[in-house]
C-alpha positions as semicolon CSV with decimal commas, in nm:
position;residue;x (nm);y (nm);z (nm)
1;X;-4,577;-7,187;-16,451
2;X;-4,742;-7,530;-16,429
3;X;-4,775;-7,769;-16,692
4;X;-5,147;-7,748;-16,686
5;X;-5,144;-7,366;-16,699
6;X;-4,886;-7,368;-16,978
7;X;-5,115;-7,639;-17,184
8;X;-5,404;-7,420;-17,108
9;X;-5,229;-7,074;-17,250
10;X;-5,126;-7,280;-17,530
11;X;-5,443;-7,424;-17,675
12;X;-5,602;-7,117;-17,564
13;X;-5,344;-6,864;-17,828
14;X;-5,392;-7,156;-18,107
15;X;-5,794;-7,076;-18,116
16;X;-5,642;-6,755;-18,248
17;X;-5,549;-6,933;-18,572
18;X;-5,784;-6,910;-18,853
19;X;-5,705;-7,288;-18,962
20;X;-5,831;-7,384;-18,550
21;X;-6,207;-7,443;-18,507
22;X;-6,174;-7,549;-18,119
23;X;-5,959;-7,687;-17,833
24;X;-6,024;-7,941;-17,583
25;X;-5,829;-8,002;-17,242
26;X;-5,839;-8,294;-17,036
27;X;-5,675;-8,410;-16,707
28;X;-5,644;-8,808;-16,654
29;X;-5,427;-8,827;-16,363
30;X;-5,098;-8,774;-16,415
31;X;-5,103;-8,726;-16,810
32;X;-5,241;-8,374;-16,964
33;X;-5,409;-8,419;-17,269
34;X;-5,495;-8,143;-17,548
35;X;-5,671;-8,159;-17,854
36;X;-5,651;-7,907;-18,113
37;X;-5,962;-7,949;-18,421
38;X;-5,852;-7,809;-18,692
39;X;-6,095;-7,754;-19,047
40;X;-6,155;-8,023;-19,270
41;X;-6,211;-8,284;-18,973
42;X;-5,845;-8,268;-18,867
43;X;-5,641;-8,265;-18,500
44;X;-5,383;-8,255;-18,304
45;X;-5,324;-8,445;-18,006
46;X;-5,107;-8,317;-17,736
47;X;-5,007;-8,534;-17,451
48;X;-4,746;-8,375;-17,126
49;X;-4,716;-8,635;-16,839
């Protein structure tokens, strides 16, 4: 498995959570970055290079 693939199964099973409002994947050259929004106006950034 790829490192994009695995980033997008991952954010994809955390929309599952009931604390997860959305995901958000983005490719910028080398560097793979994920966002997860979580309630009350919170994230978490993930970042695989």
């Amino acid at each position: 498995m790829d490192v994009k693939t695995f980033l997008a199964e991952l954010l994809s099973v955390m929309t599952t959570l009931d604390f997860v409002e959305d995901t958000d994947l983005k490719t910028e050259s080398i560097v793979l970055s994920g966002r997860v929004y979580l309630k009350k106006n919170n994230f978490l950034a993930l970042y695989l290079s």
